[in-house]
C-alpha positions as CSV (number, residue, x, y, z in Angstrom):
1,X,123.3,82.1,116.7
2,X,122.1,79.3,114.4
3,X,123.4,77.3,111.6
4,X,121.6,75.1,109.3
5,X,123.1,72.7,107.9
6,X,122.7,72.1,104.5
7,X,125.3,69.5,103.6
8,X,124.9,67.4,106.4
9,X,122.6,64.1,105.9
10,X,122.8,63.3,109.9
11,X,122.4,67.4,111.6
12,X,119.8,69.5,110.7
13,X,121.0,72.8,112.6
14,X,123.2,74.0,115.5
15,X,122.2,77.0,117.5
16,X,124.6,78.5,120.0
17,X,124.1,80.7,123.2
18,X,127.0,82.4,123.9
19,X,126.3,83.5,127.2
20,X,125.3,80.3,128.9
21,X,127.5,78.3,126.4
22,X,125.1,75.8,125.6
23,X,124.9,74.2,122.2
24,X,121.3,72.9,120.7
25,X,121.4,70.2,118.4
26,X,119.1,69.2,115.8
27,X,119.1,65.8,114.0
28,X,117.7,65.5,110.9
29,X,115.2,62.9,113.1
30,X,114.2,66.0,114.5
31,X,114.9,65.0,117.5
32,X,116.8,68.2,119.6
33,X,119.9,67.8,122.5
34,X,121.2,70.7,124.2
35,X,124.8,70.5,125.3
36,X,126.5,72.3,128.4
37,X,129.9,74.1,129.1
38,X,130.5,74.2,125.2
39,X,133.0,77.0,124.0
40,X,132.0,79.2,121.2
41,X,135.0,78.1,119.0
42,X,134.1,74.1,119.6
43,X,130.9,75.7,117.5
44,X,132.6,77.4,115.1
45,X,134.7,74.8,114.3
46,X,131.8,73.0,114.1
47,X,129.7,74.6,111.3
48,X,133.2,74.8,109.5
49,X,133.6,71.1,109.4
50,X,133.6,69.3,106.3
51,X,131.4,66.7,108.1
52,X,129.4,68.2,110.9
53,X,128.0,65.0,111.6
54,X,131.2,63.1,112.2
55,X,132.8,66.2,113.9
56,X,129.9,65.7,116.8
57,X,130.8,62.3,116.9
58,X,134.5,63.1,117.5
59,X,134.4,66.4,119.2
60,X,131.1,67.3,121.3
61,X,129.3,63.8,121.9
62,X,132.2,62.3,124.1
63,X,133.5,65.6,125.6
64,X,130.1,67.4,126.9
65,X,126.9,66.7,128.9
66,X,123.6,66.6,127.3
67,X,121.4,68.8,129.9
68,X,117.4,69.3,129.8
């Protein structure tokens, strides 16, 4: 499932695979990080966050390992 994010000035999308967990994310850079191990509600909470960009700062960038 993907989100775009259109209040966000730092994410351009999310998109989530629920069966292998991983979390892709897109920076309005365009540059693109896949994330392991995620749970589905760490996404959800994230596309409901007032500010995506400071809820990966907080909650997904220290917490889960960036995989090819």
């Amino acid at each position: 499932m993907r989100h775009d994010f259109t209040n966000s000035t730092s994410l351009s999308y999310a998109e989530y695979d629920s069966t292998d967990k991983v979390l892709i994310i897109c920076f309005s850079s365009g540059k693109e990080y896949k994330y392991a191990d995620v749970p589905k509600d760490v996404y959800q909470e994230l596309i409901e966050a007032n500010s995506a960009g400071k809820f990966f700062q907080q909650y997904i960038k220290p917490y889960y390992k960036v995989i090819e």
